[in-house]
mmCIF file of the C-alpha atoms, coordinates in Angstrom:
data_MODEL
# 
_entry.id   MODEL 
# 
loop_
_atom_site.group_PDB 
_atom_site.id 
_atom_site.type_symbol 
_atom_site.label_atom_id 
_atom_site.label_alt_id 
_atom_site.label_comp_id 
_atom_site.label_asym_id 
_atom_site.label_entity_id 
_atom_site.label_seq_id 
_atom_site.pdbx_PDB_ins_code 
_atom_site.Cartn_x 
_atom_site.Cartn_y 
_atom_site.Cartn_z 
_atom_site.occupancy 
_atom_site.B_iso_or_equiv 
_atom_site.pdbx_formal_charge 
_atom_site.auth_seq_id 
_atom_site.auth_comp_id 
_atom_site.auth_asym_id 
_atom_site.auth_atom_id 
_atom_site.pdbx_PDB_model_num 
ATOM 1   C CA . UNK A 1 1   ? 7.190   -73.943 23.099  1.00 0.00 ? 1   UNK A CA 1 
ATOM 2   C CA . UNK A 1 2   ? 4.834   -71.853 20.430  1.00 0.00 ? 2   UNK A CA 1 
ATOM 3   C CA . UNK A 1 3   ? 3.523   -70.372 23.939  1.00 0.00 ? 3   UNK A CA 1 
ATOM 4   C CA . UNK A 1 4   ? 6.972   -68.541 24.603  1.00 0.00 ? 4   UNK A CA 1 
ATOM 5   C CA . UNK A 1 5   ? 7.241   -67.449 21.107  1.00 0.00 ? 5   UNK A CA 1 
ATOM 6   C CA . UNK A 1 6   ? 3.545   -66.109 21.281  1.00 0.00 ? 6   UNK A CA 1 
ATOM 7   C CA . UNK A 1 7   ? 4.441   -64.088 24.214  1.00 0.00 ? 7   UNK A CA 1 
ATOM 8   C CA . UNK A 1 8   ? 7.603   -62.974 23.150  1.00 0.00 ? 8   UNK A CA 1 
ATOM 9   C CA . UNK A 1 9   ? 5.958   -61.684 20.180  1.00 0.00 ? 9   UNK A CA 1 
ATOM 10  C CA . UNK A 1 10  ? 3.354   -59.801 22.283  1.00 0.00 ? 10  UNK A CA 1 
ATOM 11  C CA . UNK A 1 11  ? 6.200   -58.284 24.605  1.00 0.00 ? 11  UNK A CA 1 
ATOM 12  C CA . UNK A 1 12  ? 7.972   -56.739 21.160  1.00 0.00 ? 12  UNK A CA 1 
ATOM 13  C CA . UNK A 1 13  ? 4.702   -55.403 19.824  1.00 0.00 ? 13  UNK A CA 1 
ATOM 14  C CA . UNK A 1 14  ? 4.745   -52.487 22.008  1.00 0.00 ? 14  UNK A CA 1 
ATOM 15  C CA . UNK A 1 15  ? 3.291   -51.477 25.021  1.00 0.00 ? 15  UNK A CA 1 
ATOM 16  C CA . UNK A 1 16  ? -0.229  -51.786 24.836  1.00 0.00 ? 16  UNK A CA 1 
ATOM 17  C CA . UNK A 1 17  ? 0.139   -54.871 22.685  1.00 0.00 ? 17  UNK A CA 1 
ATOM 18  C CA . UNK A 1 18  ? -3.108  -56.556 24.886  1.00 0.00 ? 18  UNK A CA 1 
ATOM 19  C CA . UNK A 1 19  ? -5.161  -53.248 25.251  1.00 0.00 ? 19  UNK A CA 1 
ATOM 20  C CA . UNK A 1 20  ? -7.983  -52.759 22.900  1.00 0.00 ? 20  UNK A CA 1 
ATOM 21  C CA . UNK A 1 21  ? -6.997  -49.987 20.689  1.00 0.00 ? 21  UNK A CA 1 
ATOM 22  C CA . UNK A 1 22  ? -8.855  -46.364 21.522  1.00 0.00 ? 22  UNK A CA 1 
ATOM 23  C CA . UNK A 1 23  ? -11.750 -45.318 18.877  1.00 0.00 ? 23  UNK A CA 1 
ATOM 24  C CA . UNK A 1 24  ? -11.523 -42.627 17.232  1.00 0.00 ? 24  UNK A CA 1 
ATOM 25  C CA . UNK A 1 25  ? -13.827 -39.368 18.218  1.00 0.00 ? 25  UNK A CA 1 
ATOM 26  C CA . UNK A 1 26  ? -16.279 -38.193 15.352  1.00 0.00 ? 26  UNK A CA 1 
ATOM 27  C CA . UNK A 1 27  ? -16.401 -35.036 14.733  1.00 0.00 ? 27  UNK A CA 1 
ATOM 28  C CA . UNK A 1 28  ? -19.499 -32.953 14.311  1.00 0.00 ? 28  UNK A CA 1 
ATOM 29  C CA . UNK A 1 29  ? -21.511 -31.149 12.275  1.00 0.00 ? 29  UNK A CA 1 
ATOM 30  C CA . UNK A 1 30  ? -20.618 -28.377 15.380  1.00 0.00 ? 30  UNK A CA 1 
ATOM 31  C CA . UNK A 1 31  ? -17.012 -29.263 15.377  1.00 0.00 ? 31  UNK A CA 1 
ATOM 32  C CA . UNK A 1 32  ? -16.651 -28.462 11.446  1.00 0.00 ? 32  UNK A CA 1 
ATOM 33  C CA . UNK A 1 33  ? -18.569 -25.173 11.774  1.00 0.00 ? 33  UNK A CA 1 
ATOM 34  C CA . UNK A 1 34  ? -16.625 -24.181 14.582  1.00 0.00 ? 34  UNK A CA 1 
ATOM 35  C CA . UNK A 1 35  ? -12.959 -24.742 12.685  1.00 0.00 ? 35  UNK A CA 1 
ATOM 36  C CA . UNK A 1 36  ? -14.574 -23.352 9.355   1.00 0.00 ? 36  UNK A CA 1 
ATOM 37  C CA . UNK A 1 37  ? -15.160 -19.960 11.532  1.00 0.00 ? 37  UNK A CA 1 
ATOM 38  C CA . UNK A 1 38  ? -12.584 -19.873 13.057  1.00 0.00 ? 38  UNK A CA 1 
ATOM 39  C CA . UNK A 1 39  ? -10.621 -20.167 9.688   1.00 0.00 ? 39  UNK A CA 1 
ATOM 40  C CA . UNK A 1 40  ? -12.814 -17.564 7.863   1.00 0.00 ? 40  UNK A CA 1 
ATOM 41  C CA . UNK A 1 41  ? -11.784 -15.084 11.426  1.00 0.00 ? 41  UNK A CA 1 
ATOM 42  C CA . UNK A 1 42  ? -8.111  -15.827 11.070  1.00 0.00 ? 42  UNK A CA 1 
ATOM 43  C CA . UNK A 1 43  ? -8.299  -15.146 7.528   1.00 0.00 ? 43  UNK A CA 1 
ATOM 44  C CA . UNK A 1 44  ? -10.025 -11.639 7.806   1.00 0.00 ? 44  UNK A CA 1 
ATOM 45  C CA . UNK A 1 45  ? -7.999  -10.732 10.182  1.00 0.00 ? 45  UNK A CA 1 
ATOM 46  C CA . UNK A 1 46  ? -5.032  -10.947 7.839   1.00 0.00 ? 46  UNK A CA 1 
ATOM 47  C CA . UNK A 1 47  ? -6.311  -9.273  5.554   1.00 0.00 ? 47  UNK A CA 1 
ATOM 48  C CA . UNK A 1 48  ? -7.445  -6.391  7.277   1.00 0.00 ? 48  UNK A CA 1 
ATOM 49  C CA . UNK A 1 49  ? -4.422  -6.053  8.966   1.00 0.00 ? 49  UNK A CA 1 
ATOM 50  C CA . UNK A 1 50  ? -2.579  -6.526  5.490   1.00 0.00 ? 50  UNK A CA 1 
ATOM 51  C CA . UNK A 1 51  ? -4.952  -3.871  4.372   1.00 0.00 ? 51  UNK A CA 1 
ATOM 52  C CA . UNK A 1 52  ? -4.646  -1.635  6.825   1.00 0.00 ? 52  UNK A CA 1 
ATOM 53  C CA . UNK A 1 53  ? -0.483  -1.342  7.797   1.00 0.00 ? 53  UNK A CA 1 
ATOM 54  C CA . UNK A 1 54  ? 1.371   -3.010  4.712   1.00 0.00 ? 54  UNK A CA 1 
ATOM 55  C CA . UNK A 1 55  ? -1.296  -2.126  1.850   1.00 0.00 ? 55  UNK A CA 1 
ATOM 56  C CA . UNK A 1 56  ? -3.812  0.146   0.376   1.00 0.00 ? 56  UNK A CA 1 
ATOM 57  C CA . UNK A 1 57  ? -6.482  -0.089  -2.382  1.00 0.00 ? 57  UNK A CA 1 
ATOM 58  C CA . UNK A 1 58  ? -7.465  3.223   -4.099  1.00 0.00 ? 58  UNK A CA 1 
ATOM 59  C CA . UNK A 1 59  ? -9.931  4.305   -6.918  1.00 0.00 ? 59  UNK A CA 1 
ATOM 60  C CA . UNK A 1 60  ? -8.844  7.417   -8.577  1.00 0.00 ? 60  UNK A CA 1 
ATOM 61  C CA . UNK A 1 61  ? -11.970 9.791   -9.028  1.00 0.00 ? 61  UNK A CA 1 
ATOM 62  C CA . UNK A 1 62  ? -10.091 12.227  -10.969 1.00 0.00 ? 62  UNK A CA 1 
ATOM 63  C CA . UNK A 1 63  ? -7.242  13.034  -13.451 1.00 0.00 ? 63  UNK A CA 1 
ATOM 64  C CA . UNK A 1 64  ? -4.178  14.530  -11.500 1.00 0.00 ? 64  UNK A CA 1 
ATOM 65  C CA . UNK A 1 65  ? -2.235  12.039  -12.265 1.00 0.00 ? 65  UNK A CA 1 
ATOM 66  C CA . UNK A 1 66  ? -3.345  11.694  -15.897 1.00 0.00 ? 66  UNK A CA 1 
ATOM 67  C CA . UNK A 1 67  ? -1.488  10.225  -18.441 1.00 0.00 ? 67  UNK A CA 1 
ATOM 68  C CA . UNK A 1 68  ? -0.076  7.991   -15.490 1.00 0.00 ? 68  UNK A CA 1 
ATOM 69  C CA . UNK A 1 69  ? -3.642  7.390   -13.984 1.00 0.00 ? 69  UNK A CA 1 
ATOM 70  C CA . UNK A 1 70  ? -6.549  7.581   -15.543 1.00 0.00 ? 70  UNK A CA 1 
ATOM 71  C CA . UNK A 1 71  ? -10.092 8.704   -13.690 1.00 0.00 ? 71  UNK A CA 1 
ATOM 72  C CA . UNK A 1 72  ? -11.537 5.470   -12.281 1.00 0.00 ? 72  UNK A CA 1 
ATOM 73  C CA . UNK A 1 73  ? -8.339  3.353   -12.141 1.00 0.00 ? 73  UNK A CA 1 
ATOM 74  C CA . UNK A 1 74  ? -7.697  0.684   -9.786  1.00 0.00 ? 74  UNK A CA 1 
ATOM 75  C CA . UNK A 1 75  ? -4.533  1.599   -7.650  1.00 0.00 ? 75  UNK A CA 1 
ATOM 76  C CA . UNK A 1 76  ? -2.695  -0.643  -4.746  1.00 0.00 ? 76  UNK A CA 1 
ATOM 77  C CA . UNK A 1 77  ? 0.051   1.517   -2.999  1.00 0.00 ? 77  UNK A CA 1 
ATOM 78  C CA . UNK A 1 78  ? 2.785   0.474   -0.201  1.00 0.00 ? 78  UNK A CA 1 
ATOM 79  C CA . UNK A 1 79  ? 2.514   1.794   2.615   1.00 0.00 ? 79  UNK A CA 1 
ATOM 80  C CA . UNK A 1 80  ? 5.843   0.609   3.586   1.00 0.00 ? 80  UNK A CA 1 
ATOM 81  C CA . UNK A 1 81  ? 8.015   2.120   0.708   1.00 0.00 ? 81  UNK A CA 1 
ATOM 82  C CA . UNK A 1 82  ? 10.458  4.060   0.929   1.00 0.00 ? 82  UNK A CA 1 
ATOM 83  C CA . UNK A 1 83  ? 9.638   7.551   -0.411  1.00 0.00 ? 83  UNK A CA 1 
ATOM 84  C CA . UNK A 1 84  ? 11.950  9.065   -2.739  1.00 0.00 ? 84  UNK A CA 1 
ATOM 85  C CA . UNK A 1 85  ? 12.073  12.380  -5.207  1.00 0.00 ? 85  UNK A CA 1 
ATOM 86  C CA . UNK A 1 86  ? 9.911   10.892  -8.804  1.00 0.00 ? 86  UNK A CA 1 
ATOM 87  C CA . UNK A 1 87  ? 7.591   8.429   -7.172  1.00 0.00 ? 87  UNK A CA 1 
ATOM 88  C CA . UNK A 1 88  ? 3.943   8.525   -7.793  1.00 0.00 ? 88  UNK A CA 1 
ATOM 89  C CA . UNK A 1 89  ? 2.134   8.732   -4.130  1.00 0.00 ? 89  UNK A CA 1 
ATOM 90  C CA . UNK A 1 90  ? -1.611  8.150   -2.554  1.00 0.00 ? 90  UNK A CA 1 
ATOM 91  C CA . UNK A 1 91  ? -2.151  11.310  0.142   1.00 0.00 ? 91  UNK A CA 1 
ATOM 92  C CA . UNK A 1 92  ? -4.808  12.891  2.424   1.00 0.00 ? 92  UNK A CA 1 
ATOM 93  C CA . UNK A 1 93  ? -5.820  16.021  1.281   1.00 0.00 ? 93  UNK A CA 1 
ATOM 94  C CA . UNK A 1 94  ? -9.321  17.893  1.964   1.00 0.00 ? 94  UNK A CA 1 
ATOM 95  C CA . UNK A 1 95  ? -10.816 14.730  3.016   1.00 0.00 ? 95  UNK A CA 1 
ATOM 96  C CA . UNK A 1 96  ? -10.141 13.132  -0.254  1.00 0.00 ? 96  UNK A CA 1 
ATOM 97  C CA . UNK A 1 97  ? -7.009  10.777  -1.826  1.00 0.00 ? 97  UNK A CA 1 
ATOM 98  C CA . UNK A 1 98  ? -5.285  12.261  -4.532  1.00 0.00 ? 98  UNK A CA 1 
ATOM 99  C CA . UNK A 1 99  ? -3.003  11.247  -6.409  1.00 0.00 ? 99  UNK A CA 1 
ATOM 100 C CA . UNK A 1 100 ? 0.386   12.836  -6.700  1.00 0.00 ? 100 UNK A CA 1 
ATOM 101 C CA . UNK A 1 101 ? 4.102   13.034  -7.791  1.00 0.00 ? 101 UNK A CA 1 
ATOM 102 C CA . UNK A 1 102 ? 6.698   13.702  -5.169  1.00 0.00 ? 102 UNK A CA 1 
ATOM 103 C CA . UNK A 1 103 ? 9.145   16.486  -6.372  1.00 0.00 ? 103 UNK A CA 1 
ATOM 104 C CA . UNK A 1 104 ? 11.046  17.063  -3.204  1.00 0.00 ? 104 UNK A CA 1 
ATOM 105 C CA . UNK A 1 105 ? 11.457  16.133  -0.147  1.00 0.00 ? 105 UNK A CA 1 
ATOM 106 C CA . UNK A 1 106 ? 11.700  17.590  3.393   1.00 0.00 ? 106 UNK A CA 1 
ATOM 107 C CA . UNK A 1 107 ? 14.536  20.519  3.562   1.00 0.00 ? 107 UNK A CA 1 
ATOM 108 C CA . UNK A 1 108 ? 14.690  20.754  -0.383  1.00 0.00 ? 108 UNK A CA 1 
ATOM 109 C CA . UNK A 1 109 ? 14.485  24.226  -2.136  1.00 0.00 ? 109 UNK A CA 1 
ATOM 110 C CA . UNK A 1 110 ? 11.568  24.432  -4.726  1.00 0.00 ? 110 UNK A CA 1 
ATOM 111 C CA . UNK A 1 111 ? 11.822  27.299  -7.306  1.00 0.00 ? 111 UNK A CA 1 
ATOM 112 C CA . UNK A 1 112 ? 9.381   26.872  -10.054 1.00 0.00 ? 112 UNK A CA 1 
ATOM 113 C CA . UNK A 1 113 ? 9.565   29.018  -13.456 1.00 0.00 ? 113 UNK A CA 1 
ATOM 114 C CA . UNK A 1 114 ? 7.793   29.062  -16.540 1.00 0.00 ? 114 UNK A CA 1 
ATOM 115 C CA . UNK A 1 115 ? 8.017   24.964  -17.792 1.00 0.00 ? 115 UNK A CA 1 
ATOM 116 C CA . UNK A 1 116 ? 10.600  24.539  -15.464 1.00 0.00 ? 116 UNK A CA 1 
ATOM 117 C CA . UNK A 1 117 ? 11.716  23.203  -11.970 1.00 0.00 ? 117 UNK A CA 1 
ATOM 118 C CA . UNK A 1 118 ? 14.307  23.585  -9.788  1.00 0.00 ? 118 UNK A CA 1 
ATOM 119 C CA . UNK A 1 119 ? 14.969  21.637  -6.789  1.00 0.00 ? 119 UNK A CA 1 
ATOM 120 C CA . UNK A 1 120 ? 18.115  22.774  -4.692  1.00 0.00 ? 120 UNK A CA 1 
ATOM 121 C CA . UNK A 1 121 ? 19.514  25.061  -7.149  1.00 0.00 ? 121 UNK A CA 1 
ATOM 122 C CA . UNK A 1 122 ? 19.157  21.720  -10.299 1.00 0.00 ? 122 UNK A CA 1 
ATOM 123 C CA . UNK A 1 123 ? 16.733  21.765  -12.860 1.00 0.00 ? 123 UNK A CA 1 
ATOM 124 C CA . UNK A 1 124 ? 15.138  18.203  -12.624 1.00 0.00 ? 124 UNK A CA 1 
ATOM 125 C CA . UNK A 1 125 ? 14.835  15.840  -15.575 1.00 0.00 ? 125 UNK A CA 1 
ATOM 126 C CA . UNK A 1 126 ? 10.711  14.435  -15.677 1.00 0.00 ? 126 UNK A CA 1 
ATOM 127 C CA . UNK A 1 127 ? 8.813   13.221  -18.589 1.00 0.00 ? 127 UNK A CA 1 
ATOM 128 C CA . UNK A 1 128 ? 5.680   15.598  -17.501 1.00 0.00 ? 128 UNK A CA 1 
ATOM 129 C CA . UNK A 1 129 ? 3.636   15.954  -20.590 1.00 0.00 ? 129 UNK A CA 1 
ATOM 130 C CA . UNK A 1 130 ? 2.144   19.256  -19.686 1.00 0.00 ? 130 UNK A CA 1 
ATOM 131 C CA . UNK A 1 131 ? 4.373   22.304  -18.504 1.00 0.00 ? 131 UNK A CA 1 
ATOM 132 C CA . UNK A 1 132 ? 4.028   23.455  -14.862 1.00 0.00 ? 132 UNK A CA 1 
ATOM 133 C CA . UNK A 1 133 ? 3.696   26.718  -14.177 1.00 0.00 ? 133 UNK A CA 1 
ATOM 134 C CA . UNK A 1 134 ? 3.417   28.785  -11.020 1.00 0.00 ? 134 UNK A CA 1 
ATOM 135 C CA . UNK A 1 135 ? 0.321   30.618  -11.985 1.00 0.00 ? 135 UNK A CA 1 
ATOM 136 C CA . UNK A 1 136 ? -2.051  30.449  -9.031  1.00 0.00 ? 136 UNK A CA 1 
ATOM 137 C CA . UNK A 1 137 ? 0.591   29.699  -6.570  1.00 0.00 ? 137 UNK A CA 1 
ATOM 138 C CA . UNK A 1 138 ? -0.930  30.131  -3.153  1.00 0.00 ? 138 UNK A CA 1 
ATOM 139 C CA . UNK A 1 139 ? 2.938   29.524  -1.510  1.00 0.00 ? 139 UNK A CA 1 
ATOM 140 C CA . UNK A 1 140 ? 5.887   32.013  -2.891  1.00 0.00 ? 140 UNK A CA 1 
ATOM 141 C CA . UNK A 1 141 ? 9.244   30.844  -4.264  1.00 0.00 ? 141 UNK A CA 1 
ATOM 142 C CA . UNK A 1 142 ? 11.734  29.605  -3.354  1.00 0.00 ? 142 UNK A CA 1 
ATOM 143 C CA . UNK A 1 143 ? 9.697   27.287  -1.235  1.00 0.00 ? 143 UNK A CA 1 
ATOM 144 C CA . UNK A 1 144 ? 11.486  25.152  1.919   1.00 0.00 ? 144 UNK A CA 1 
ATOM 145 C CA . UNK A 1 145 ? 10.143  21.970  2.459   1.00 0.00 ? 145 UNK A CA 1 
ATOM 146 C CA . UNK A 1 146 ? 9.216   21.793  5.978   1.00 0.00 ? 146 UNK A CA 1 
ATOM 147 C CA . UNK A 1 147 ? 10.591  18.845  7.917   1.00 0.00 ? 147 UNK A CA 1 
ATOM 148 C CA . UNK A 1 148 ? 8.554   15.615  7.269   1.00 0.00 ? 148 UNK A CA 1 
ATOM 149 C CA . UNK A 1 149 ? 6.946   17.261  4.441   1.00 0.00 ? 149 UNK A CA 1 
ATOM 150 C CA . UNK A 1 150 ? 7.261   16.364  0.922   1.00 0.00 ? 150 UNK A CA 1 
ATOM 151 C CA . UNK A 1 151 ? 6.303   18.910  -2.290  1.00 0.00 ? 151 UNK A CA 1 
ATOM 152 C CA . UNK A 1 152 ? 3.651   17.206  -4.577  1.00 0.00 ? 152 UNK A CA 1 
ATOM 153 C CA . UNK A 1 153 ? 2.921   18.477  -8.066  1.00 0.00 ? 153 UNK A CA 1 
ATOM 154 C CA . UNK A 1 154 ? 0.041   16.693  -10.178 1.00 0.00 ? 154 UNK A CA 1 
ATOM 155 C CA . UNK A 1 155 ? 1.255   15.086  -14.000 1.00 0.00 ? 155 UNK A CA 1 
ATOM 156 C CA . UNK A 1 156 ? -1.837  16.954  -14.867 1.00 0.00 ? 156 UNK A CA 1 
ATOM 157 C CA . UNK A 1 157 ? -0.118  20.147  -14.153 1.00 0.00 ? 157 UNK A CA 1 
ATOM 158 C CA . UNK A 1 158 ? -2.752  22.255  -14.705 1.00 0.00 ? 158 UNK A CA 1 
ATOM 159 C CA . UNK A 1 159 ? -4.306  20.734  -11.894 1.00 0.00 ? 159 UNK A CA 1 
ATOM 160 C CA . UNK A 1 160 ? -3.082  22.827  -8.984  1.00 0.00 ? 160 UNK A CA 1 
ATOM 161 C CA . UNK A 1 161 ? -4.539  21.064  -6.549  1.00 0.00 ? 161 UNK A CA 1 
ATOM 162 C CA . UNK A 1 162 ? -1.104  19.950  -5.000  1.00 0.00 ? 162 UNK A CA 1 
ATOM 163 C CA . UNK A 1 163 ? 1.653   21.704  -2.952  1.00 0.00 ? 163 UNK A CA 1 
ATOM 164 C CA . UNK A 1 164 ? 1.273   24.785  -5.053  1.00 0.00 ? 164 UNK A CA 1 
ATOM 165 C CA . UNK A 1 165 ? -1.669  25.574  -3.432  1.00 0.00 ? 165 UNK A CA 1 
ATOM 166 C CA . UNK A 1 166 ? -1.662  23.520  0.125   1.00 0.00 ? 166 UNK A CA 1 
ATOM 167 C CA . UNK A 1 167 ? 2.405   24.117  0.712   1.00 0.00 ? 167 UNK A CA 1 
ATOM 168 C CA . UNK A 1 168 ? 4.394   20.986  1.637   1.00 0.00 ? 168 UNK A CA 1 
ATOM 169 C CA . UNK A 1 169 ? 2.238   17.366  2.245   1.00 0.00 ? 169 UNK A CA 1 
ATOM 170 C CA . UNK A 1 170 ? 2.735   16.048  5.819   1.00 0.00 ? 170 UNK A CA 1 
ATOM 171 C CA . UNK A 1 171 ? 4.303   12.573  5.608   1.00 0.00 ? 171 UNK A CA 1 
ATOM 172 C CA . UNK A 1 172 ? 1.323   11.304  8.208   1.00 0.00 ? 172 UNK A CA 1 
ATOM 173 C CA . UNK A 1 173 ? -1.113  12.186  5.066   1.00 0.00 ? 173 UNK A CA 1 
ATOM 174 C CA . UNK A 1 174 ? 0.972   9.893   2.458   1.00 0.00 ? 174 UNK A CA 1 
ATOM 175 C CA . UNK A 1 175 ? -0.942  6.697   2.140   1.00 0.00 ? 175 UNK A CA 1 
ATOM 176 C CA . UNK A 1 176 ? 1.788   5.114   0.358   1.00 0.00 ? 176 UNK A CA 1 
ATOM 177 C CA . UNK A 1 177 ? 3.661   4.912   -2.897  1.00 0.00 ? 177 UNK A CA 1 
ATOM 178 C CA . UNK A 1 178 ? 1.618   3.609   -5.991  1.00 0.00 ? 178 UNK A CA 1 
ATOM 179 C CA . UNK A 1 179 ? 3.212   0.414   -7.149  1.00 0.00 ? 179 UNK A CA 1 
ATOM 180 C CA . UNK A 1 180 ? 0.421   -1.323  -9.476  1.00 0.00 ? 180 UNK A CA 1 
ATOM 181 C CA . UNK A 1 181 ? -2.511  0.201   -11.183 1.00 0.00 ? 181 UNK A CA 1 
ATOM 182 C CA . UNK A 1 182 ? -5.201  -1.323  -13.238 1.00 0.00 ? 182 UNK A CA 1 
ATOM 183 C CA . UNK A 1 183 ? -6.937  0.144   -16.193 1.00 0.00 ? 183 UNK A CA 1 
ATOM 184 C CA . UNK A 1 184 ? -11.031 -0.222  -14.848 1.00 0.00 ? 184 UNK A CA 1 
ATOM 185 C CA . UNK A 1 185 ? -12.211 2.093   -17.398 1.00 0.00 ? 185 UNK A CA 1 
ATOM 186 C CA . UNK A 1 186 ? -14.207 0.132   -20.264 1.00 0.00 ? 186 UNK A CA 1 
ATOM 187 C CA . UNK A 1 187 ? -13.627 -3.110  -18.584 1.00 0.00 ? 187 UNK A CA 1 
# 
């Protein structure tokens, strides 16, 4: 009778109740190298692509953008954003990235006076700490912006190195809007 019970016991076990269980493979020193690339591959190939079609990482090497950006300050930008009138933007320009603050967009009418701006007939409301002026204009007023343009002025307005002297910026140039920036200076 403890025979029937024994193989009863065996049948409810499982299926391979009377195999010999399988061993287990070792892995290698190979094995662990292999995965540990293939890891560190995966990984950088996030980032880059993070880096390269969500993100951006900028150093400013200059002071357009000063008080807002200081020369040598870290900046990470979206490239994703939506772009609207007031935001601070990373763009192509002359081989370089500058640093810039959009004014207007595409179709808008620019008229710039003495310490003022006008954009479609309304003076605009900024906290600019220096007064823009349209001395050394290379574009004349009232300026369109062209179609999948957008007008740039520096904060260091008497910087013109913006769309007072290259006309409207190309949206294909605008590496994104700024949304964090580090002070690096004295660090």
């Amino acid at each position: 009778m403890e025979e029937n019970v024994n193989s009863a016991a065996s049948i409810t076990d499982g299926k391979n109740a009377g195999a010999a269980p399988k061993p287990k493979k070792k892995r290698t020193a190979w094995n662990y190298a292999l995965s540990f690339f293939f890891k560190l591959g995966l990984t950088a190939l996030v980032i880059w692509g993070l880096l390269t079609f969500v993100a951006g990482i900028h150093i400013c090497h200059d002071n357009s953008a000063y008080p807002s950006v200081k020369d040598g300050d870290f900046c990470l930008t979206y490239r994703l954003a939506k772009l609207r009138q007031g935001a601070m933007i990373a763009y192509r320009q002359d081989g370089r990235t500058r640093l810039g603050r959009i004014i207007a967009m595409s179709g808008d009418k620019v008229e710039i006076f003495n310490d003022y701006i006008m954009v479609n007939d309304y003076g605009i409301s900024e906290n600019a700490v220096y007064p823009t002026s349209p001395e050394g204009s290379a574009i004349a007023y009232p300026y369109i912006v062209p179609d999948d343009h957008v007008f740039v002025l520096n904060d260091f307005r008497s910087d013109i190195s913006d769309s007072r002297t290259y006309g409207g910026i190309p949206l294909e140039d605008v590496e994104g809007a700024v949304v964090f920036t580090m002070r690096m200076r004295g660090i």
